[in-house]
MDTraj code that builds the backbone (N, CA, C; nanometers):
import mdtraj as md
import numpy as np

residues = "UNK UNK UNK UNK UNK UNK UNK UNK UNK UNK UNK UNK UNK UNK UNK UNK UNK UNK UNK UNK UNK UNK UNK UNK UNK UNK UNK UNK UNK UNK UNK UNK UNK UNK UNK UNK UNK UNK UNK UNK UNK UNK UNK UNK UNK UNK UNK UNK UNK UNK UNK UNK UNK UNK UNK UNK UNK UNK UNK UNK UNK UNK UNK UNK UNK UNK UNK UNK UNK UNK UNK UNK UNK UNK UNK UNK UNK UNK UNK UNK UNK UNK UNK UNK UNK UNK UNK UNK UNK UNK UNK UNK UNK UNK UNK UNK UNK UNK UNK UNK UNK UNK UNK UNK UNK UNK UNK UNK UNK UNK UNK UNK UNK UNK UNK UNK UNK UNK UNK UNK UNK UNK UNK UNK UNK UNK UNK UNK UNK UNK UNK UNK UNK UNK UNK UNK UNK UNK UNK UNK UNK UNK UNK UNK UNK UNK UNK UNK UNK UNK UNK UNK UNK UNK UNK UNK UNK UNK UNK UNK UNK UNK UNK UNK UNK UNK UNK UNK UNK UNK UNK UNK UNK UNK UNK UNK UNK UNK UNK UNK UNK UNK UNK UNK UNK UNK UNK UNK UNK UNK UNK UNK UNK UNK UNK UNK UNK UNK UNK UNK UNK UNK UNK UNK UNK UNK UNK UNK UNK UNK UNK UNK UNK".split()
xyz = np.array([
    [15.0870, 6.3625, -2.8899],
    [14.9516, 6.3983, -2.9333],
    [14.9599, 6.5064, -3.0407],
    [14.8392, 6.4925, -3.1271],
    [14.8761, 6.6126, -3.2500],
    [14.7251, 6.6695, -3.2350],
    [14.7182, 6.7754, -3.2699],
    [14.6116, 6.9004, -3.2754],
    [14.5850, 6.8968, -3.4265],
    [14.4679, 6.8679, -3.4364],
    [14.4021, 6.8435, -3.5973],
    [14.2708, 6.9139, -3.6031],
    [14.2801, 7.0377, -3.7196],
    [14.1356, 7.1202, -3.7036],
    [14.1267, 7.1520, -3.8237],
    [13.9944, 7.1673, -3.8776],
    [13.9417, 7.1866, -3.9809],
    [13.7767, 7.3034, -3.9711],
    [13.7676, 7.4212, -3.9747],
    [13.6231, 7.4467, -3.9236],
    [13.6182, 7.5636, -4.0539],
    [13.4961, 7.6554, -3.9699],
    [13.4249, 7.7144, -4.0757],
    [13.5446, 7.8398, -4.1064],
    [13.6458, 7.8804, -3.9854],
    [13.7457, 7.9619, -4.0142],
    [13.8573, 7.9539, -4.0244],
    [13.8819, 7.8397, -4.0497],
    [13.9989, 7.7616, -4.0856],
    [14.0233, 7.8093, -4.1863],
    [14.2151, 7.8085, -4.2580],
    [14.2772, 7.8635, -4.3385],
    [14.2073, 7.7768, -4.4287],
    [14.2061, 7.8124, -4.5806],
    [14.1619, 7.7588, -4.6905],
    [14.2939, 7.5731, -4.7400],
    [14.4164, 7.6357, -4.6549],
    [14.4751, 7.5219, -4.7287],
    [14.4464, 7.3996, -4.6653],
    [14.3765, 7.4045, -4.5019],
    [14.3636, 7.2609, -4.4260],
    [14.3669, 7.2600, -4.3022],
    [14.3810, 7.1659, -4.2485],
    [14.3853, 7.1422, -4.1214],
    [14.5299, 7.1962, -4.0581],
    [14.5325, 7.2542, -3.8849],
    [14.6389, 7.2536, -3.8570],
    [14.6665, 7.1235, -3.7847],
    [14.8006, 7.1361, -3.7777],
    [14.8652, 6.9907, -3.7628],
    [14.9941, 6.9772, -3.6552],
    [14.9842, 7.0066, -3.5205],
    [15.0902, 7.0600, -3.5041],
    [15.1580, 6.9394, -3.3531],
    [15.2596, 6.8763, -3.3283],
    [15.2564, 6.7752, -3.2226],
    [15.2651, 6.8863, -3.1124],
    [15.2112, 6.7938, -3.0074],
    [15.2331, 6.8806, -2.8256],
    [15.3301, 6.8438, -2.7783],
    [15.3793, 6.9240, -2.7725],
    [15.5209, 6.9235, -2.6373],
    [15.5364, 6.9092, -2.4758],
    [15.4728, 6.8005, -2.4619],
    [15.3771, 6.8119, -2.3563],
    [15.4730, 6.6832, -2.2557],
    [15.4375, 6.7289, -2.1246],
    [15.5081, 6.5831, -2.0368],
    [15.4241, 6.4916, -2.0107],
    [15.4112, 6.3412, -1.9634],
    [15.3439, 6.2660, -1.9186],
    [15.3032, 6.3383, -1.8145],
    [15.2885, 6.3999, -1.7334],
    [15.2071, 6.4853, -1.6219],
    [15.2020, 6.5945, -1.6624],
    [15.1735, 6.6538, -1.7527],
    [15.1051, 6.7042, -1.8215],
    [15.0106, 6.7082, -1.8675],
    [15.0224, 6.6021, -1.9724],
    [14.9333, 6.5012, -2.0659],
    [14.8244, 6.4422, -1.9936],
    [14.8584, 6.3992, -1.8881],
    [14.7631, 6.3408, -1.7434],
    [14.6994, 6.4245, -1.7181],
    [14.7238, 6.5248, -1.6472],
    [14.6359, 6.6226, -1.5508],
    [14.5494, 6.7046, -1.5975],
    [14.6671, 6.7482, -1.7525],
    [14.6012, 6.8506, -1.8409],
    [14.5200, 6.8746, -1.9563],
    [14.6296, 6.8093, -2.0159],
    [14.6065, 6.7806, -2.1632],
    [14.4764, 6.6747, -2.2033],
    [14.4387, 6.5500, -2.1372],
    [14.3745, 6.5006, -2.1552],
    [14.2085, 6.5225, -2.0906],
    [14.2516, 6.5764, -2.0306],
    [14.0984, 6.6914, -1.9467],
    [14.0676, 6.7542, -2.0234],
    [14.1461, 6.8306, -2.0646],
    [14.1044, 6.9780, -2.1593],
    [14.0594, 6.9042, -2.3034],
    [14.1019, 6.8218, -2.3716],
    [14.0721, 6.7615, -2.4962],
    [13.9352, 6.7154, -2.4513],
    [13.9298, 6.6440, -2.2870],
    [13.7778, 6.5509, -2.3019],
    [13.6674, 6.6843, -2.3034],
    [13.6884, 6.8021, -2.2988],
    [13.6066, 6.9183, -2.2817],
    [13.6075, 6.9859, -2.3643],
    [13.7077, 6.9387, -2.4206],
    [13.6489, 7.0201, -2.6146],
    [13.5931, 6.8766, -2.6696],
    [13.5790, 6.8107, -2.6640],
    [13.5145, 6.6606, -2.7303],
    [13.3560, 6.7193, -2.7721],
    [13.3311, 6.7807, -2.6611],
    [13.1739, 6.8176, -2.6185],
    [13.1496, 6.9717, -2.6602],
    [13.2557, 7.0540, -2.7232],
    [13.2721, 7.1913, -2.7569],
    [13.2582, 7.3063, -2.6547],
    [13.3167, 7.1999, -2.5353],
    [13.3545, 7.2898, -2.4154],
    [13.4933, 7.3709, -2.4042],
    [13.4716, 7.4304, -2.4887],
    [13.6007, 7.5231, -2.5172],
    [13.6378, 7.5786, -2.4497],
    [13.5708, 7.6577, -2.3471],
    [13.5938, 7.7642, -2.2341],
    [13.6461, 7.6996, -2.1167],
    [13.5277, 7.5675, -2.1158],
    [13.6092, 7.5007, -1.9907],
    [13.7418, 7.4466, -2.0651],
    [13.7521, 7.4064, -2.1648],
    [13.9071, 7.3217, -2.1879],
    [14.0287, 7.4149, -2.1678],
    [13.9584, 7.5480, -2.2025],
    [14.0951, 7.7019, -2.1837],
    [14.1215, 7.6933, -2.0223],
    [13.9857, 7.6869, -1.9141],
    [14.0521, 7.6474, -1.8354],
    [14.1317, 7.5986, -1.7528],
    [14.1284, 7.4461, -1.8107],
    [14.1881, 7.3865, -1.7529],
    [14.3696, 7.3909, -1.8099],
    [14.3193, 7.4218, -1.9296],
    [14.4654, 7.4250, -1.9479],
    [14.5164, 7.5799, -1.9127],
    [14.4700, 7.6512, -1.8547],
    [14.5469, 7.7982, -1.7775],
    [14.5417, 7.7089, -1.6418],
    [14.4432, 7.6611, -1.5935],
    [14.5578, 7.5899, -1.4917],
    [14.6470, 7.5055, -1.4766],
    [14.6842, 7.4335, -1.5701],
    [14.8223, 7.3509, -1.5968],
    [14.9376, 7.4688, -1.6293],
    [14.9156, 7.5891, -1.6923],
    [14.9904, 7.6735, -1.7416],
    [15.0911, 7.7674, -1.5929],
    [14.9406, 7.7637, -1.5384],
    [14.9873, 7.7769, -1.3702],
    [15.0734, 7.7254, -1.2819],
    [15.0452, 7.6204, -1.3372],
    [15.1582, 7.5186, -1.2614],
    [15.3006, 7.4721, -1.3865],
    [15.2397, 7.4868, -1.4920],
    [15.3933, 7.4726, -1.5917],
    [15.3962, 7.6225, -1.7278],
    [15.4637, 7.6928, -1.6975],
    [15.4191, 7.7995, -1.7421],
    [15.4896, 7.8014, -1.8619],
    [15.6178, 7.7411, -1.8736],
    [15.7071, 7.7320, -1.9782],
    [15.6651, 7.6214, -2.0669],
    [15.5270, 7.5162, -2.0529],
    [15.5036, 7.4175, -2.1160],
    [15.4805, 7.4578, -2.2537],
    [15.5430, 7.4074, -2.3464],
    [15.5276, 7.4737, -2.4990],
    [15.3580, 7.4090, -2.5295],
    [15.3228, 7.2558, -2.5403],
    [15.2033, 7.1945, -2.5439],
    [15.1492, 7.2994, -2.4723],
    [15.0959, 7.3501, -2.3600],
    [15.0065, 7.3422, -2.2639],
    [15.0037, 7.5436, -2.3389],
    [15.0839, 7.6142, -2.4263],
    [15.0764, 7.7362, -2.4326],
    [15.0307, 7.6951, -2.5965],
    [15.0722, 7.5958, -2.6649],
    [14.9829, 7.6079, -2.7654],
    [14.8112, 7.5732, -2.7647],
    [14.7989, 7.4332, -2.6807],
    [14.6766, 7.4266, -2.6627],
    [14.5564, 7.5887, -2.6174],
    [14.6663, 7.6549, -2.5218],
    [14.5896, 7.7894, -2.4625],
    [14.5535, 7.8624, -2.5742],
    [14.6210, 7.8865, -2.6716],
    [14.6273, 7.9652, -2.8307],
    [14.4963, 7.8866, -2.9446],
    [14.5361, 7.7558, -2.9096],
    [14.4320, 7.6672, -3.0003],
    [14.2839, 7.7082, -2.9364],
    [14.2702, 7.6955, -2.8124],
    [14.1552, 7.6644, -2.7469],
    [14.0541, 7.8027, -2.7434],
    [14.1999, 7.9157, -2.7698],
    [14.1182, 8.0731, -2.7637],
    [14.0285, 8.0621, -2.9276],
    [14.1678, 8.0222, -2.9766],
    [14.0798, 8.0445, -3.2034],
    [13.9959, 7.9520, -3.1511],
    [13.9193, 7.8487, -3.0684],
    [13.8281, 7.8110, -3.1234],
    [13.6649, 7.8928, -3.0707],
    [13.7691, 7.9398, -2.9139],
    [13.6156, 8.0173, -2.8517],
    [13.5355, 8.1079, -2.9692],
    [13.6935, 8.1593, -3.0496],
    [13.6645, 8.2892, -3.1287],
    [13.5822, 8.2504, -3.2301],
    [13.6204, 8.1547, -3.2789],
    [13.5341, 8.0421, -3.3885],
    [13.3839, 8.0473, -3.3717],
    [13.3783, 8.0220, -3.2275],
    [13.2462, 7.9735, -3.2033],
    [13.1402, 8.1393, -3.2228],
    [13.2049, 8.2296, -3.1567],
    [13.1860, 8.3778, -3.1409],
    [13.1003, 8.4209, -3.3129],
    [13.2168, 8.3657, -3.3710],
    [13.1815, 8.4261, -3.5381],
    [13.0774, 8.2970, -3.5712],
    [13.0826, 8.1676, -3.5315],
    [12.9931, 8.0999, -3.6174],
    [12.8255, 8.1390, -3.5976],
    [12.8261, 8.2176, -3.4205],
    [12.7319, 8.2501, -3.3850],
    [12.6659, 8.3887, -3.4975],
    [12.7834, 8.4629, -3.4722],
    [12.7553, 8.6278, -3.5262],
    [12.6762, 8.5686, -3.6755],
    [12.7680, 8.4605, -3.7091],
    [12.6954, 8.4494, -3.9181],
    [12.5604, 8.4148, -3.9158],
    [12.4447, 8.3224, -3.8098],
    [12.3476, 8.3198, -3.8268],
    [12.2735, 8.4214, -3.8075],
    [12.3372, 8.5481, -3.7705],
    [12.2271, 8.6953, -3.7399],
    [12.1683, 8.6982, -3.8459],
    [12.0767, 8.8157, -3.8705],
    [12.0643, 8.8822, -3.9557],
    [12.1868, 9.0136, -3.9383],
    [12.1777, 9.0635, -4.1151],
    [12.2667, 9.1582, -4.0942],
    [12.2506, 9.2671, -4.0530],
    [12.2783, 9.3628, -3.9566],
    [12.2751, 9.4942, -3.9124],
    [12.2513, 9.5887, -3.9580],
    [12.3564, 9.5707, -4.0770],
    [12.3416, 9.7128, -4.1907],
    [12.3191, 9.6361, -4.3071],
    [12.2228, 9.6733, -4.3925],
    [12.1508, 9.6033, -4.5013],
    [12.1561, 9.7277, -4.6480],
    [12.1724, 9.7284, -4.6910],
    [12.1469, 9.8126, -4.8642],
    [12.0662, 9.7293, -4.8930],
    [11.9020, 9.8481, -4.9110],
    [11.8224, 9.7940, -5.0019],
    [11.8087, 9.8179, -5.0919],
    [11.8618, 9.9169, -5.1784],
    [11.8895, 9.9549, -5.3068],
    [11.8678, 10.0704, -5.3201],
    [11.8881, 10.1321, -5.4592],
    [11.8448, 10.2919, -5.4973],
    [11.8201, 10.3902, -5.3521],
    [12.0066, 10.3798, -5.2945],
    [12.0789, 10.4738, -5.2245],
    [12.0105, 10.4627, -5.0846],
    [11.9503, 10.3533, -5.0595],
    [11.8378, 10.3141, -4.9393],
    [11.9165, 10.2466, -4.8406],
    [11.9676, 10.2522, -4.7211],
    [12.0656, 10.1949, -4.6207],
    [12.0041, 10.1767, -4.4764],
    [11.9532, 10.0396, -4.4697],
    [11.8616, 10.0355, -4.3331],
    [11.9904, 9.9577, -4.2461],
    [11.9751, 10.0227, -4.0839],
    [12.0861, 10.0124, -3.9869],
    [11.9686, 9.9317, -3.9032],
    [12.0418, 9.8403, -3.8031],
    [11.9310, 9.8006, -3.6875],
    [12.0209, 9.8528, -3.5550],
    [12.0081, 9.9699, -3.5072],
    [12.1270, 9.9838, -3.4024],
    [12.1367, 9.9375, -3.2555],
    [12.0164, 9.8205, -3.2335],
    [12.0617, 9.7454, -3.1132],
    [12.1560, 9.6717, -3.1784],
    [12.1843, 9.6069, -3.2605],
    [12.1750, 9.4935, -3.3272],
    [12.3458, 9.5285, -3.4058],
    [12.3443, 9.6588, -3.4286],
    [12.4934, 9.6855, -3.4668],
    [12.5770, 9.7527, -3.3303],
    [12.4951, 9.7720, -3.2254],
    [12.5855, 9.7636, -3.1212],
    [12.6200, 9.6468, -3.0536],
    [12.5276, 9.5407, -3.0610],
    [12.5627, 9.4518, -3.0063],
    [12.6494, 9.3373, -3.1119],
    [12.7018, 9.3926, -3.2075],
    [12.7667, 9.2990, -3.2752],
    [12.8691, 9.3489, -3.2705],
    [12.9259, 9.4947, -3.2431],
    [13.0542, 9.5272, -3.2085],
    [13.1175, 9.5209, -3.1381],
    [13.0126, 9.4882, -3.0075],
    [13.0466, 9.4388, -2.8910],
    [13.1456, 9.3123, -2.9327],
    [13.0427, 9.2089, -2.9624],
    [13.0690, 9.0845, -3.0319],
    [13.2523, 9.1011, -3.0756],
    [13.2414, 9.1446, -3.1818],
    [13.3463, 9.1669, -3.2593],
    [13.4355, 9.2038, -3.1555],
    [13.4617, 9.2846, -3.0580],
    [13.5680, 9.3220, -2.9839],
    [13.5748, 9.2067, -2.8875],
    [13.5075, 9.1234, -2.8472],
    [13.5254, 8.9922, -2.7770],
    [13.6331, 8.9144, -2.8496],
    [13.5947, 8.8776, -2.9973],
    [13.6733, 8.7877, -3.1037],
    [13.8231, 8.8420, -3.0933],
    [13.8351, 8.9679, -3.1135],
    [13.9735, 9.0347, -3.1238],
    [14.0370, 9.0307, -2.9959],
    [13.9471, 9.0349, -2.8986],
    [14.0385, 9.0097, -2.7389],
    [14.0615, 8.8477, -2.7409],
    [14.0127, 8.7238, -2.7301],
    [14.0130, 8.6244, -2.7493],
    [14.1320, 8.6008, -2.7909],
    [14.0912, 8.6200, -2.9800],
    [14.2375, 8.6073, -3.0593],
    [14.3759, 8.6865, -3.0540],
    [14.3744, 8.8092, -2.9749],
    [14.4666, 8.8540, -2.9407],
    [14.5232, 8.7769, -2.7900],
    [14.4602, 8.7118, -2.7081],
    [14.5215, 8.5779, -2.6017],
    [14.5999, 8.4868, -2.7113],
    [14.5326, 8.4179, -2.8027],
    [14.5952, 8.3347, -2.8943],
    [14.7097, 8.3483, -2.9260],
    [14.6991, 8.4809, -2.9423],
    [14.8660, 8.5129, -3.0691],
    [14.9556, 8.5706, -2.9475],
    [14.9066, 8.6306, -2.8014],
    [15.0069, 8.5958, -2.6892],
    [15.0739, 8.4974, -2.6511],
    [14.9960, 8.3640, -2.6216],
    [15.0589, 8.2645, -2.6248],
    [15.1370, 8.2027, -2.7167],
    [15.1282, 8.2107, -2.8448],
    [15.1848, 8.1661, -2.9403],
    [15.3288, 8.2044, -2.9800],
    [15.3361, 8.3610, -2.9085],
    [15.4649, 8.4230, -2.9666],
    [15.5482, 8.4006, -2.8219],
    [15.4998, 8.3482, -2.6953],
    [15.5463, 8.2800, -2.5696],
    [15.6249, 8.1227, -2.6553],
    [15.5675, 8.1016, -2.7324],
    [15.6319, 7.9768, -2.7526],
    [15.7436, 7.9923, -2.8557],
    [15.6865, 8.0850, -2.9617],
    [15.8435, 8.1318, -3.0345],
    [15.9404, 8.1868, -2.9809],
    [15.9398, 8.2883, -2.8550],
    [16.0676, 8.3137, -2.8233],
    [16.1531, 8.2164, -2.7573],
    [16.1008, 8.0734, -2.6828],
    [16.1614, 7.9429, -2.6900],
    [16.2099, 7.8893, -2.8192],
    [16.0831, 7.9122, -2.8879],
    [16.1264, 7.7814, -2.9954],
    [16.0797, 7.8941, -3.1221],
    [16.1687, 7.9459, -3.1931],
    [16.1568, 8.0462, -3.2494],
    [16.1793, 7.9547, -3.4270],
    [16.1595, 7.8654, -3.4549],
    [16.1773, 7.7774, -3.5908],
    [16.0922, 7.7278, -3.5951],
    [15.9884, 7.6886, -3.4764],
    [15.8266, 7.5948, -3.5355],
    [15.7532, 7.6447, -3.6031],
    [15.7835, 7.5888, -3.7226],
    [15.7450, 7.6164, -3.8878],
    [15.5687, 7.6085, -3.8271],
    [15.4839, 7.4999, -3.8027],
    [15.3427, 7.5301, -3.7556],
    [15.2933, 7.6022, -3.6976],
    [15.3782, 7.6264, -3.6007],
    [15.2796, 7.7361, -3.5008],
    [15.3535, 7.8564, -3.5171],
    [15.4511, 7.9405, -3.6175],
    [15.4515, 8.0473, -3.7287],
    [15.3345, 8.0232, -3.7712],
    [15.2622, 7.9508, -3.8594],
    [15.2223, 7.9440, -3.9764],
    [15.0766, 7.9416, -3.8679],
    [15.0455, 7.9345, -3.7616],
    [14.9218, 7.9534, -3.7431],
    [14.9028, 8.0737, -3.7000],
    [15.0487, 8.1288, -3.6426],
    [15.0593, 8.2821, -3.5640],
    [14.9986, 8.3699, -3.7261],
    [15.0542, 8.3320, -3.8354],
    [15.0142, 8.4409, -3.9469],
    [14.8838, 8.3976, -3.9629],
    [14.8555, 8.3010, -3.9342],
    [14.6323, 8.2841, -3.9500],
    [14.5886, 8.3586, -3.8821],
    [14.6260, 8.3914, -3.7365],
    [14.5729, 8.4141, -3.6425],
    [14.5749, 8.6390, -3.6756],
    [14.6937, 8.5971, -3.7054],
    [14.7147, 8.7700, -3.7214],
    [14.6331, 8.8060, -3.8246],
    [14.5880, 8.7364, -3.9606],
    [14.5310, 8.7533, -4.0442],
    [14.3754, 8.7635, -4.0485],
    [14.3567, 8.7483, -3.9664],
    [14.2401, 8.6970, -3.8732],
    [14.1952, 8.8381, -3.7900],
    [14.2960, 8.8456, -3.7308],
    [14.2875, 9.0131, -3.6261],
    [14.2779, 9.1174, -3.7530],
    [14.3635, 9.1284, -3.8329],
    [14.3476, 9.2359, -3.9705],
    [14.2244, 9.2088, -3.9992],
    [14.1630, 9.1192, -4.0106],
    [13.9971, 9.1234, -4.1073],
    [13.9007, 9.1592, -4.0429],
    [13.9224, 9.1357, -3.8889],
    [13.8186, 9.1200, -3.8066],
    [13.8246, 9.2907, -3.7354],
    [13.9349, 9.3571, -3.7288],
    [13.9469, 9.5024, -3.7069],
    [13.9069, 9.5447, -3.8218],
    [13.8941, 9.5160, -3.9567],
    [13.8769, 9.6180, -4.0560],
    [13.7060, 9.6260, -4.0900],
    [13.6843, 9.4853, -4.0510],
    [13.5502, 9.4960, -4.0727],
    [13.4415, 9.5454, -3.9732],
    [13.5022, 9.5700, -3.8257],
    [13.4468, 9.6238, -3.6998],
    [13.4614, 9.7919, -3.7276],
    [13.5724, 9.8538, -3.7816],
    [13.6437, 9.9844, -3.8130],
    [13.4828, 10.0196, -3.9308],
    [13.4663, 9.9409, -4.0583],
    [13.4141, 9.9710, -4.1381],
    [13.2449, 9.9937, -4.0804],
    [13.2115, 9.9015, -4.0016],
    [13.0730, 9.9082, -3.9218],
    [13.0223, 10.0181, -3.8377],
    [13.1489, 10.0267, -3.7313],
    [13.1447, 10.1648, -3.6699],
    [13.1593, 10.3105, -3.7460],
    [13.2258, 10.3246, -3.8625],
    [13.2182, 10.4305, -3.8979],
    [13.0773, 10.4663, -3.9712],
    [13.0580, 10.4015, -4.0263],
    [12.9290, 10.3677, -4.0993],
    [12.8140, 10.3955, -4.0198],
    [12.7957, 10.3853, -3.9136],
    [12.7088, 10.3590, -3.7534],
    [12.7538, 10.5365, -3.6744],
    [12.7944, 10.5453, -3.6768],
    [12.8672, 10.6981, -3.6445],
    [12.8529, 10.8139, -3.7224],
    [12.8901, 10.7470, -3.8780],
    [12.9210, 10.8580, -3.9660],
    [12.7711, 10.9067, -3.9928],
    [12.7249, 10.7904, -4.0841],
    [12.5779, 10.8247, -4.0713],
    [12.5149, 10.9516, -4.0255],
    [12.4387, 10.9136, -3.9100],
    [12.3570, 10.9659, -3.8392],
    [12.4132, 11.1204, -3.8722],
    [12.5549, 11.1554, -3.8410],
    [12.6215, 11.3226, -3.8571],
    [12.5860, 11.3943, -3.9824],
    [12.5861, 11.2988, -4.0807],
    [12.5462, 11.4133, -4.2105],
    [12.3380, 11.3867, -4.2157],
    [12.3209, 11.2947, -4.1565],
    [12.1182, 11.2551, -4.1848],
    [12.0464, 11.3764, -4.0906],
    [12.1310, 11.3667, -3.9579],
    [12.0516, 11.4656, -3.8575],
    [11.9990, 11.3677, -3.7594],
    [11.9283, 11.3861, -3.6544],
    [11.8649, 11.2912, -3.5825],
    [11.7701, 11.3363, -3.5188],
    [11.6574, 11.3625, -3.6403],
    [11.5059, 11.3506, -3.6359],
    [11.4404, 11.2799, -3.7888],
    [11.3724, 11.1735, -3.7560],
    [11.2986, 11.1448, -3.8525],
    [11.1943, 11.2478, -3.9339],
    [11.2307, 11.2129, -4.1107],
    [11.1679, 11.3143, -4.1873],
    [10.9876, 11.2480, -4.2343],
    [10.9446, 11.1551, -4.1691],
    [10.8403, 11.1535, -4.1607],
    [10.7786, 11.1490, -4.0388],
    [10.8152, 11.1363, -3.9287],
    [10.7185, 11.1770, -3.8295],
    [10.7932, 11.2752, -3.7195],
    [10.9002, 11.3419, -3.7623],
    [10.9792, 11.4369, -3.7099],
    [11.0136, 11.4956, -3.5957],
    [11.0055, 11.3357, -3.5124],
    [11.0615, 11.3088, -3.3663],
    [11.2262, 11.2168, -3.3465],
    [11.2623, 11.2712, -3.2653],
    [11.4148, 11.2267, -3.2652],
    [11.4116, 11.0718, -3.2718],
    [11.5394, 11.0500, -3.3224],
    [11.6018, 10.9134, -3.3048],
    [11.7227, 10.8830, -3.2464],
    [11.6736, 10.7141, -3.2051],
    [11.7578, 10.6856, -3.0915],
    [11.8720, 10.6233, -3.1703],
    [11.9469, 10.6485, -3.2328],
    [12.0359, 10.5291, -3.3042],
    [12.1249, 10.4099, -3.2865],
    [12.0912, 10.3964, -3.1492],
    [12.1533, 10.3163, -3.0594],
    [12.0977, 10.1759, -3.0015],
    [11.9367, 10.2145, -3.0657],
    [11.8724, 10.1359, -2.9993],
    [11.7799, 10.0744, -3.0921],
    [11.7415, 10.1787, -3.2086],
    [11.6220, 10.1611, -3.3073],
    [11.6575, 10.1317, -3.4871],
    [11.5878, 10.0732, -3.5365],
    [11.6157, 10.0883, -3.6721],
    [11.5548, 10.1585, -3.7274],
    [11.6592, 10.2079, -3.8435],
    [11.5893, 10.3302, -3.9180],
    [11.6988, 10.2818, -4.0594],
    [11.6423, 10.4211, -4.1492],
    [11.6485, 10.4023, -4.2831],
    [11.7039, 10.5154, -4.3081],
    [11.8058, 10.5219, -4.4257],
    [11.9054, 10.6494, -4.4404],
    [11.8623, 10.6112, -4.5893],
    [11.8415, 10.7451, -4.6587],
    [11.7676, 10.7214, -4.8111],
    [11.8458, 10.9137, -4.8651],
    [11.9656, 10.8392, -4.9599],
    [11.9860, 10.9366, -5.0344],
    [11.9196, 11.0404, -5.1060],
    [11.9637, 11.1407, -5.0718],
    [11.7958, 11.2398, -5.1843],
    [11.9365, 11.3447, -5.3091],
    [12.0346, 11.3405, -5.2866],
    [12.1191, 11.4010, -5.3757],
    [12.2733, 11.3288, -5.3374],
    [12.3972, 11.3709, -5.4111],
    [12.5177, 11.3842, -5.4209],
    [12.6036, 11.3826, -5.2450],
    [12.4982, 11.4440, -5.1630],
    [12.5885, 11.5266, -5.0380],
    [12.4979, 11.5214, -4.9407],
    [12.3561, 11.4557, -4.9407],
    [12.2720, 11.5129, -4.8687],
    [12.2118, 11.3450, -4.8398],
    [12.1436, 11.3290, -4.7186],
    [12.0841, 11.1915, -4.6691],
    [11.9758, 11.2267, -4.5820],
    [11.8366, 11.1344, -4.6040],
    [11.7327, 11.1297, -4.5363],
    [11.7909, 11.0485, -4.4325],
    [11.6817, 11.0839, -4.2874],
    [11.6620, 10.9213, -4.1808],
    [11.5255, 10.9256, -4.1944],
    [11.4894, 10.7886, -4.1708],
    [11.3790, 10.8155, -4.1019],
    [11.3815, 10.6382, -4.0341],
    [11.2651, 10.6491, -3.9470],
    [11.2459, 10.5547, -3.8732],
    [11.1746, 10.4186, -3.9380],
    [11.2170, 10.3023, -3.8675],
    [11.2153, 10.1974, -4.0197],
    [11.0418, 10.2213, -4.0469],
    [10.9363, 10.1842, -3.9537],
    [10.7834, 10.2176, -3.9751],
    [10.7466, 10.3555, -4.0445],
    [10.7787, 10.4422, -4.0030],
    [10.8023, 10.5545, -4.0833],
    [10.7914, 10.5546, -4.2478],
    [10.9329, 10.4602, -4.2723],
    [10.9526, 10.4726, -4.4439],
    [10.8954, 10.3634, -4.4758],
    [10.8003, 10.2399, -4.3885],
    [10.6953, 10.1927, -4.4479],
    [10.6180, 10.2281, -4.4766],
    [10.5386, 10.3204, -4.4086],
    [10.4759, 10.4089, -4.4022],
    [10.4104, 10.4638, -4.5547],
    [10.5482, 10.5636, -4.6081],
    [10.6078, 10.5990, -4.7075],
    [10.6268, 10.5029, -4.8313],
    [10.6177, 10.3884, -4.7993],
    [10.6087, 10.2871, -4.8943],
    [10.4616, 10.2529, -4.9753],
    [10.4208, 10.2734, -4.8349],
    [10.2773, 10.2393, -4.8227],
    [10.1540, 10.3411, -4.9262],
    [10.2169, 10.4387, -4.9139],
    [10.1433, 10.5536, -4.9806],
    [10.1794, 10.5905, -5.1689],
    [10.2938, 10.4923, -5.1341],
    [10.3457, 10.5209, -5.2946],
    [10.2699, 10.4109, -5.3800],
])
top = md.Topology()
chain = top.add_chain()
for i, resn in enumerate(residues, 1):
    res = top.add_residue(resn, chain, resSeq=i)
    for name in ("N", "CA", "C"):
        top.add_atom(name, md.element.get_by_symbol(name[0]), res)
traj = md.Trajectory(xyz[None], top)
């Protein structure tokens, strides 16, 4: 059997392509369960089933790549979800930076799901190189996968600081109705007024403020 994928986070050069190493009772119990449950984009259940074949064949090279395949796709699904949000942190222009901070906590959340996921992936995967330490494919998906963890930490790193940093130099009271903010929970608006210095205020607030101009 060969593993053939093509999706929205798939490497730019193609599909991976890689045969299973798999036994006829294997293939039986496992392998063909877990495929009929991703058919339907039952991914979670197909990881199942194949951690329980893994249970019972732990050294199965098939049954530890499928576990690796089946995590990139939960993770897949994770990010295809996150892209229909709206975005969290938005630039509206002329030094204007609106945050939504349920909305950027709950996407970091998000984001640390993807990186635990794909960090299962690239466990299993390097289980199969220290067997089989020359499979040119599943190298070549271990560096997707790692490449993958680099983008997905840098861009969680860049959110949180941003989400953190913020608020420390703005203060946390709104400058039009000059009651605290929750930044954790509420959206608000960070509006440059010099070189070193940043307004907040609360997003109704700087409508408000819009409103009057």
């Amino acid at each position: 059997m060969v593993i053939k994928n093509r999706s929205a986070l798939a490497a730019p050069a193609g599909a991976f392509n890689v045969p299973l190493k798999c036994t006829p009772e294997e293939t039986k119990h496992f392998v063909e369960p877990a495929m009929k449950e991703a058919e339907s984009s039952n991914f979670a259940g197909a990881l199942e089933v194949v951690n329980d074949g893994l249970n019972a064949h732990p050294a199965s090279e098939g049954l530890l790549f499928l576990r690796s395949y089946f995590c990139y796709k939960i993770a897949d699904s994770i990010s295809s979800e996150l892209s229909t949000l709206p975005r969290p942190i938005q630039p509206l222009g002329e030094g204007v930076l609106m945050v939504d901070g349920a909305m950027t906590n709950q996407m970091l959340v998000r984001f640390q799901e993807i990186v635990k996921v794909l960090g299962d992936a690239e466990e299993a995967i390097n289980e199969i190189l220290q067997v089989n330490p020359r499979n040119n494919e599943v190298t070549a998906f271990r560096s997707y996968i790692d490449s993958k963890l680099q983008k997905l930490g840098q861009e969680s790193e860049n959110m949180r600081m941003t989400f953190t940093n913020t608020p420390n130099i703005a203060g946390n009271f709104c400058v039009g109705c000059r009651k605290n903010i929750s930044f954790d929970t509420q959206t608000v608006v960070f509006r440059k007024t010099s070189s070193t210095q940043l307004e907040v205020w609360h997003l109704p607030c700087f409508k408000q403020l819009g409103n009057k101009n």
